[in-house]
C-alpha positions as CSV (number, residue, x, y, z in Angstrom):
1,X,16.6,-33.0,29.6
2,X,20.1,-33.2,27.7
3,X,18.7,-30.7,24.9
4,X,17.7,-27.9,27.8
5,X,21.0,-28.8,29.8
6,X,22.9,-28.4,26.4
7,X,21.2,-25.1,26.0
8,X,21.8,-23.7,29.2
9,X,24.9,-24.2,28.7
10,X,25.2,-21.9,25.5
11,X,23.2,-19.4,26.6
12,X,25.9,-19.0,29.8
13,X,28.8,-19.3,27.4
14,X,27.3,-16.5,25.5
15,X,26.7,-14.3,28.0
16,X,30.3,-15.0,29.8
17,X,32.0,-14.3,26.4
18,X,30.2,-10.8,26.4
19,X,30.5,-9.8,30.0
20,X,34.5,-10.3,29.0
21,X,34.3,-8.7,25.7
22,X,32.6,-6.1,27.5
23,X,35.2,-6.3,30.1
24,X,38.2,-6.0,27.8
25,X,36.7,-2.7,25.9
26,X,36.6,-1.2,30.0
27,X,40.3,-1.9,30.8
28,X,41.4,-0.9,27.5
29,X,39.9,2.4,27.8
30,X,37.5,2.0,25.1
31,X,34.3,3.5,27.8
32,X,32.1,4.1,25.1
33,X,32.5,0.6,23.1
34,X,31.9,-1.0,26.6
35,X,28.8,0.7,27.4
36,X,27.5,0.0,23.9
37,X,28.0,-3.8,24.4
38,X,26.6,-3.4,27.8
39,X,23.3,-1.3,26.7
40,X,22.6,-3.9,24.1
41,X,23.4,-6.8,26.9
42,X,20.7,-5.1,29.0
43,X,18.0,-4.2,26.7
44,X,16.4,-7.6,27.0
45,X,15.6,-9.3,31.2
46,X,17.9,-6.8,32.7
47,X,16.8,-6.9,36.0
48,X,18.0,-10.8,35.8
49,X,20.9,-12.2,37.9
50,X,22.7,-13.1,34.7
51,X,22.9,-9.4,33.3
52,X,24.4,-8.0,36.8
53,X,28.4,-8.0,35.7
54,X,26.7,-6.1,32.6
55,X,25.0,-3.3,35.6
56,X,28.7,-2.7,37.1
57,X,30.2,-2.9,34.2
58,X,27.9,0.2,32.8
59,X,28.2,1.7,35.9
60,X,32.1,2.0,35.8
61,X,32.2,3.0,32.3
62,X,29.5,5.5,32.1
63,X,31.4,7.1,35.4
64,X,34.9,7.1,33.9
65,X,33.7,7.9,30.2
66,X,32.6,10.9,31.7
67,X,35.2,11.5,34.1
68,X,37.7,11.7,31.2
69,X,35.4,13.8,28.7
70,X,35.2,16.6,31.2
71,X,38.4,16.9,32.2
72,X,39.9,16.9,28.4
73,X,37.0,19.9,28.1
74,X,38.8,21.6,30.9
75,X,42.0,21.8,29.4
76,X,40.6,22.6,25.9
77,X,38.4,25.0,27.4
78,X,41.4,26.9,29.0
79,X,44.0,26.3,26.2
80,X,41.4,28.7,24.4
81,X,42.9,27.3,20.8
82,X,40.2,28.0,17.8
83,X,41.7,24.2,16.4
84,X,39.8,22.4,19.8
85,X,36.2,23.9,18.9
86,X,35.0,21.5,16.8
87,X,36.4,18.5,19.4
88,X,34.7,20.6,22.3
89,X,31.7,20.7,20.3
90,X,31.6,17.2,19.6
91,X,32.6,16.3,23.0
92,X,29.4,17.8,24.3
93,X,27.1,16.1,22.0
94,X,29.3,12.5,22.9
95,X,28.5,13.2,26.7
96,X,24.4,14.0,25.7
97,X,24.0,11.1,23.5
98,X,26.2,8.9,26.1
99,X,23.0,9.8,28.5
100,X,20.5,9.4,26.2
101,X,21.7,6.1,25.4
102,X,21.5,4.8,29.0
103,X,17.8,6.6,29.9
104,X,15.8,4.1,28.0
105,X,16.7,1.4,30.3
106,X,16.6,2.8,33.6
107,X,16.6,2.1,36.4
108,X,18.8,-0.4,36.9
109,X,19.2,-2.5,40.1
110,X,22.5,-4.2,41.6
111,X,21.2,-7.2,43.7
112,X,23.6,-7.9,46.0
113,X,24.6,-4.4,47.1
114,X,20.5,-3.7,47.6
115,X,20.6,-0.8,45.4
116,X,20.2,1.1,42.4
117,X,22.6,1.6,39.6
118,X,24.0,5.3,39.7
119,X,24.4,7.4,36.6
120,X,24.8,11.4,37.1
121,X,23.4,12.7,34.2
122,X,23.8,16.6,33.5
123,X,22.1,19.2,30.8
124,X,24.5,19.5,28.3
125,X,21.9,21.9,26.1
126,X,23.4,25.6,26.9
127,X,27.0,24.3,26.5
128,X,26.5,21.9,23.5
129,X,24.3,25.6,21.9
130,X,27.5,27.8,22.8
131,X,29.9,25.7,21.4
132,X,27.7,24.8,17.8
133,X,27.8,29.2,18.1
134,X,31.6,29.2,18.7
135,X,32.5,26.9,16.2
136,X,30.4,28.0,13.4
137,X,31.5,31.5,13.5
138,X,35.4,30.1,13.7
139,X,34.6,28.2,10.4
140,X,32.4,30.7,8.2
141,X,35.1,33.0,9.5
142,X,37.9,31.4,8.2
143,X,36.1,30.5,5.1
144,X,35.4,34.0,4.1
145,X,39.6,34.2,4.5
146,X,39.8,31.0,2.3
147,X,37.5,32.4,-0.7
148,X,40.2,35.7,-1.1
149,X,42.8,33.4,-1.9
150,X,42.9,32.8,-5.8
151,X,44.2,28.6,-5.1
152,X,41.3,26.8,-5.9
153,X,42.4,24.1,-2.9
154,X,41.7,26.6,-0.7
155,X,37.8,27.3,-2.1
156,X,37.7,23.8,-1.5
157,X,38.0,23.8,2.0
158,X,36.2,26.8,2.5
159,X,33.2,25.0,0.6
160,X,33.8,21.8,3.4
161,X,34.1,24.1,6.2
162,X,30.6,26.2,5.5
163,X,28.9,22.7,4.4
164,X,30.0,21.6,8.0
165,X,28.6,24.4,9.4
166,X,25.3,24.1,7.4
167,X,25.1,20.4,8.6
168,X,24.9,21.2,12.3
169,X,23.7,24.9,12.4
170,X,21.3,25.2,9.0
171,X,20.9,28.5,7.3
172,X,23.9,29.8,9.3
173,X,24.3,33.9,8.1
174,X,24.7,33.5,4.5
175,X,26.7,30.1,4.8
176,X,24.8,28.6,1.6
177,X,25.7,31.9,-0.9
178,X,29.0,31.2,0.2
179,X,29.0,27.5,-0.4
180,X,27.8,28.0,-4.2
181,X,30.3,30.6,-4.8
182,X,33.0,28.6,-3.1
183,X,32.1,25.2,-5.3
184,X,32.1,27.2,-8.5
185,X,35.9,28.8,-7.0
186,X,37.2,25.3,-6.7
187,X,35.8,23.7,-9.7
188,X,38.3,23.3,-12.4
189,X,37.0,24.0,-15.9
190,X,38.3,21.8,-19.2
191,X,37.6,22.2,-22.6
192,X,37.6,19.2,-24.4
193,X,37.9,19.8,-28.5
194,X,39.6,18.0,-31.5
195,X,42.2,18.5,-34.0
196,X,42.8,16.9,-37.1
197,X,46.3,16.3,-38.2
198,X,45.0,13.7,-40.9
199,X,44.7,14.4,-45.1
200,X,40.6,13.0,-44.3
201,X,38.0,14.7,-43.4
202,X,36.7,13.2,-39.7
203,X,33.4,12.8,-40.1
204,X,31.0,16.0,-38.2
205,X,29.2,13.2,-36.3
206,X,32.0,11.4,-35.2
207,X,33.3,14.8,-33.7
208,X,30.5,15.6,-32.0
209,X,30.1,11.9,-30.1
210,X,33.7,11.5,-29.6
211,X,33.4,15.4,-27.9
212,X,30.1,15.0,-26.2
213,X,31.6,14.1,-22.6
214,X,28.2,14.8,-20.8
215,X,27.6,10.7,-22.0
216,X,30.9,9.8,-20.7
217,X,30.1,10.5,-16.7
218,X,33.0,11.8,-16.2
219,X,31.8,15.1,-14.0
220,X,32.5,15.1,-10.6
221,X,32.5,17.6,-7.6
222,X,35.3,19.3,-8.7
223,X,35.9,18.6,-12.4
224,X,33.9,19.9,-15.3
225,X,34.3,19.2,-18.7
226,X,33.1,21.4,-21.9
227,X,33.3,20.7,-25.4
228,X,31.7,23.9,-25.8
229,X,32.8,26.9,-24.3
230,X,31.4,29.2,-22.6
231,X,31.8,32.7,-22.7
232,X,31.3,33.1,-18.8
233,X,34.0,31.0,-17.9
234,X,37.8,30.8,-17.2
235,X,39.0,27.3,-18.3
236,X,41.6,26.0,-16.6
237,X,43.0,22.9,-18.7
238,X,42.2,21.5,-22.1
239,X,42.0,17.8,-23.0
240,X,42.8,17.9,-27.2
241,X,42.2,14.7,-29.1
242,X,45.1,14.9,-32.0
243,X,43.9,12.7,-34.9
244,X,47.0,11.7,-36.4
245,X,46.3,9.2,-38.8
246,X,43.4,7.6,-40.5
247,X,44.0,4.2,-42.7
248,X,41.4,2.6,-44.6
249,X,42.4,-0.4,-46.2
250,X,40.4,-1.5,-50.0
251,X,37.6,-3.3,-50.4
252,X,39.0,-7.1,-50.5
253,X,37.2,-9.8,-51.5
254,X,38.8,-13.0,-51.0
255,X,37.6,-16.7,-52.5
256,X,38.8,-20.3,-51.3
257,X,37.8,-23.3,-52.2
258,X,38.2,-26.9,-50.2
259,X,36.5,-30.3,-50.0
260,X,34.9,-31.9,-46.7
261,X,34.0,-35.5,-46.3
262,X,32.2,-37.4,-44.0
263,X,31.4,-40.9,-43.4
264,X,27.5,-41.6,-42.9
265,X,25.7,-44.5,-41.9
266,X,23.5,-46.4,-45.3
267,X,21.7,-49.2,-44.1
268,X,23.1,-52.5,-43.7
269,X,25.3,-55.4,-45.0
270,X,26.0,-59.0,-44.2
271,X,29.3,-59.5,-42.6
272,X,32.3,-61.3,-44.7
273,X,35.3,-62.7,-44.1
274,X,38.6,-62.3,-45.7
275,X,37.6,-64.6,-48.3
276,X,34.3,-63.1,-48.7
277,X,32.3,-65.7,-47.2
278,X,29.3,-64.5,-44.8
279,X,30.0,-64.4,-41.3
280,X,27.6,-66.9,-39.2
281,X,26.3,-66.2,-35.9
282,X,25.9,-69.6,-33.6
283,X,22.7,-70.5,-34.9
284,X,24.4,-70.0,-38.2
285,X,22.6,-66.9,-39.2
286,X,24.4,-63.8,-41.8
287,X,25.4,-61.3,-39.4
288,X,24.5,-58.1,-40.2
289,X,26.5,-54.7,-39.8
290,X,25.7,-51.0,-40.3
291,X,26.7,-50.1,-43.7
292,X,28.8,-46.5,-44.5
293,X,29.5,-44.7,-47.2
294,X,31.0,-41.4,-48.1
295,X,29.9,-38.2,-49.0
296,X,31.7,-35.0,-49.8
297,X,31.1,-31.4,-51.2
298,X,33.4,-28.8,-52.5
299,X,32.9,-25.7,-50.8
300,X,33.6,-22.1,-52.4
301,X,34.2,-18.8,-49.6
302,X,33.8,-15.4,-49.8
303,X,35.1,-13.3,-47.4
304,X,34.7,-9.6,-48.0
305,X,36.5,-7.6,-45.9
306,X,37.4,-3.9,-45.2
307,X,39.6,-2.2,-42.1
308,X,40.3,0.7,-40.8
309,X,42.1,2.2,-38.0
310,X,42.7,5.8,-36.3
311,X,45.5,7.0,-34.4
312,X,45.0,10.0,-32.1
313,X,46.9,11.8,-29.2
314,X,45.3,12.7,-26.3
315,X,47.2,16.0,-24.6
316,X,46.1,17.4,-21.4
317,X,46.8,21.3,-21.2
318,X,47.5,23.9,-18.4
319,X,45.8,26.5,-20.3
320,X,46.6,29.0,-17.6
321,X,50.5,28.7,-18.3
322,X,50.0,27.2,-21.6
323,X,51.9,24.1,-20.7
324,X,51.5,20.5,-22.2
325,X,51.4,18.2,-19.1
326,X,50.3,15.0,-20.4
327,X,50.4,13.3,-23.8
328,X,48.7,9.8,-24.0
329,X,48.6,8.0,-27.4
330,X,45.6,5.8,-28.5
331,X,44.6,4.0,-31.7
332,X,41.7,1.8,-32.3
333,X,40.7,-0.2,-35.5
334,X,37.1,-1.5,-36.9
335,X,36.9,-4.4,-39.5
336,X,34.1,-5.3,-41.5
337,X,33.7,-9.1,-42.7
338,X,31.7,-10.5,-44.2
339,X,31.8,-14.5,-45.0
340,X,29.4,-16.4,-47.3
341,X,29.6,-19.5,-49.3
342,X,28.2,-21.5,-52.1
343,X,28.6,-25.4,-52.5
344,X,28.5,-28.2,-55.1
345,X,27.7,-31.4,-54.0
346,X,26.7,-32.8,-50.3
347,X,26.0,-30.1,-47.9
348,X,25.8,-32.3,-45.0
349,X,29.2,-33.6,-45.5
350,X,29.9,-29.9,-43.6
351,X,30.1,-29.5,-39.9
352,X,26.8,-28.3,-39.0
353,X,28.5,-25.3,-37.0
354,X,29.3,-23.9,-41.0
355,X,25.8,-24.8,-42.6
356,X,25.2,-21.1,-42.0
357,X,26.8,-19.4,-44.4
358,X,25.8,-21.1,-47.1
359,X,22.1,-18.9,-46.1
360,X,24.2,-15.5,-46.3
361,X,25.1,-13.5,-49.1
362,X,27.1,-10.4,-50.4
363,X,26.5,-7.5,-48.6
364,X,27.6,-4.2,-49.8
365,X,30.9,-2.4,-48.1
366,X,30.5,0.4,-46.0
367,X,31.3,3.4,-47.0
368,X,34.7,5.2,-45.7
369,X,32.9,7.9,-43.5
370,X,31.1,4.8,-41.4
371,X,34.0,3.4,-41.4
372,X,35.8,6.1,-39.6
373,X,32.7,6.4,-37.2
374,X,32.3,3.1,-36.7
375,X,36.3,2.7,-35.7
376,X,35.8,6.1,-33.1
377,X,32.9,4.2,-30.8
378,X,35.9,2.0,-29.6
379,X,38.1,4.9,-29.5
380,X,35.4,6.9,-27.4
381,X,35.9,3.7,-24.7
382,X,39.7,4.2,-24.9
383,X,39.3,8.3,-24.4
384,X,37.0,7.8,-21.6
385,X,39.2,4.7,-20.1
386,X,42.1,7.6,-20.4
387,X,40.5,10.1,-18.4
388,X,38.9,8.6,-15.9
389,X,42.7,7.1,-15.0
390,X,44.6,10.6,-15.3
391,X,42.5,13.2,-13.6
392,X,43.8,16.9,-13.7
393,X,44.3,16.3,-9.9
C-alpha cells in the first residue's frame, strides 16, 4: 500500500511540474513551446481529470499563438517590404503545422465547464501557395542580380538564395542551371605546385605525393585545389611549397662496448657464522640458504644511423594581384637507426627487454632519394596541418 501511495505520489509531482513548465512557457510568451509540452502531456489518457490544466492551457495558447501570428502578417502584409516574404511565408506554414499538430488529438473535453475545447482552425493552403510564389520570384530575382556581380561572395549568396528556393518550390524556372553556374562563380580556384630552391634533386615521386591534394581532403564547398592546371579555369590563389634546404647527414656507424652483471640464484649452502661454523636450527640441524653467484657478459653495439631533414616555405598567393599574403615555414626530418649487438660471455646477465638485439643484424642504409621521400610523408602531415588552419577565406 506504501509502494502505490509512494507512486501516486510521483506520478502527481510529475504531472504538476509540467502543467507549471507548461505554464511558465504561456506567460512568457513562448505559445508554441507551451502547446508542444501540452500536445505531448495529452497524447496519452487525455480525457482524464489530471490532464485538464494541460486542455486550458492549449486552449489559451493555441488562441493567442494565433492571435499574435496574424496580426504581425497584417502589418508585414501592408509594410509591403520584399525583406518580410520569407517570415510571411514561414509564418503561414507555423500557423498550418500549429493546427496540424493539435488535430490528432481532438476533441478535447473541459469537465467542469461541460464543454468542448475550442480551436478555430483556418485553410492556410491559397496563402501559404501565394507566398512560396511571392518569395521565390523575390529570391531567384535577386539572384540573377547577384551572379552579374564579379565578387565571388556575392555568387555565394545567390547559390544559397536559389538552393532555398529549390528546397521549398523544386524545379523553380531554371533555379538549378543557376545554382551550378553560381557554385562554380563562387568557388575559388588554387593551384598547388613546388619549387626547389635546393642544390638536390627532390625526388619525382615525392613531388607528386607531396602535390597530390585530392588525398589530403582538403576540398570543400567553396575551395578547390589543383596541382594540375587546367586550361578552362581562372585560378585565383596559389599555395607554392619552397624547398629550401635538404641535409643528409653520412652513413654513421657507431660501436660501444659495456659489461652487465647480475646476481642468480645456484643452489644451496649451509649457513655459517663469522667464524665459519654451521649455523644450527633448534633441533640442531645445518641451515640451509639459497646460494648466488655472479654472471656477466661484455656486450658490443652497433648503431647505424643516417638523418635527414627538409626545410620548405609554404607561400599562399593572390594570383589575381600577384601578391604574397602568407608565408608559413616548415621543416621536418626522418632518421634511420638501426641497433644490433653481439656478446661474449653470459647473455642472460642482460635485461631481458635488450635480448633482442642480439637476433638483429646490419642492415643496409637507405639510399639518399628514400631518404628525402621518406622525410616528405611527415612533411605532407605538416602541409596539410597548415592548410587546413589558414584557409584563403
Amino acid at each position: 500500500m506504501q509502494k502505490i501511495t509512494l507512486l501516486v505520489s510521483i506520478l502527481f509531482l510529475a504531472v504538476s511540474c509540467g502543467v507549471k513548465t507548461t505554464q511558465s512557457l504561456l506567460s512568457d510568451g513562448d505559445y508554441d513551446g507551451a502547446i508542444n509540452r501540452a500536445v505531448e502531456a495529452l497524447k496519452t489518457k487525455k480525457d482524464s481529470k489530471g490532464k485538464q490544466d494541460y486542455v486550458y492551457l492549449l486552449e489559451e495558447a493555441f488562441a493567442k499563438g494565433k492571435d499574435r501570428d496574424l496580426r504581425n502578417l497584417e502589418m508585414m502584409e501592408k509594410e509591403k517590404n520584399p525583406v518580410n516574404l520569407e517570415r510571411i511565408y514561414t509564418t503561414y506554414i507555423q500557423l498550418n503545422k500549429r493546427q496540424e499538430k493539435i488535430r490528432p488529438i481532438l476533441p478535447l473535453q473541459l469537465l467542469k465547464q461541460n464543454r468542448t475545447a475550442q480551436f478555430q482552425f483556418d485553410n492556410y493552403s491559397d496563402q501559404i501557395v501565394n507566398s512560396k510564389n511571392d518569395l521565390s520570384k523575390y529570391l531567384y530575382d535577386n539572384a540573377q542580380i547577384l551572379l552579374k556581380s564579379p565578387n565571388k561572395l556575392d555568387a555565394r549568396k545567390a547559390y544559397d538564395d536559389l538552393s532555398y528556393v529549390e528546397s521549398i518550390n523544386p524545379n523553380y524556372k531554371n533555379a538549378k542551371k543557376l545554382m551550378a553556374d553560381a557554385e562554380f562563380k563562387g568557388t575559388d580556384f588554387v593551384n598547388v605546385y613546388a619549387t626547389n630552391e635546393t642544390n638536390m634533386v627532390i625526388p619525382k615521386q615525392l613531388q607528386n605525393d607531396l602535390l597530390d591534394i585530392s588525398t589530403y581532403g582538403l576540398d570543400d564547398k567553396w575551395t578547390v585545389y589543383h596541382s594540375v592546371k587546367q586550361k578552362s579555369i581562372a585560378y585565383d590563389y596559389g599555395l607554392i611549397v619552397n624547398f629550401r634546404e635538404i641535409y643528409i647527414s653520412p652513413e654513421q656507424i657507431k660501436e660501444k662496448e659495456f659489461i652487465k652483471e647480475k646476481q642468480i640464484k645456484d643452489g644451496v649452502k649451509t649457513l655459517v657464522d663469522g667464524r665459519g661454523n654451521a649455523v644450527k636450527d633448534s633441533l640442531g640441524r645445518p641451515i640451509k640458504v639459497d646460494n648466488f653467484k655472479t654472471i656477466k657478459v661484455n656486450i658490443y653495439e652497433f648503431r647505424q644511423y643516417k638523418a635527414c631533414q627538409v626545410t620548405a616555405k609554404v607561400d599562399y598567393v593572390n594570383l589575381k594581384s600577384n601578391e604574397l599574403l602568407q608565408s608559413f615555414p616548415v621543416a621536418s626530418e626522418f632518421i634511420f637507426e638501426n641497433v644490433y649487438s653481439t656478446y661474449r660471455g653470459d647473455r642472460n646477465a642482460c635485461d631481458e627487454s635488450y635480448l633482442g638485439y642480439f637476433n638483429k643484424r646490419a642492415v643496409p642504409f637507405p639510399n639518399n632519394e628514400q631518404m628525402v621521400f621518406d622525410t616528405g610523408e611527415d612533411l605532407k602531415v605538416k602541409l596539410k596541418n597548415i592548410i587546413v588552419r589558414n584557409r584563403f577565406r
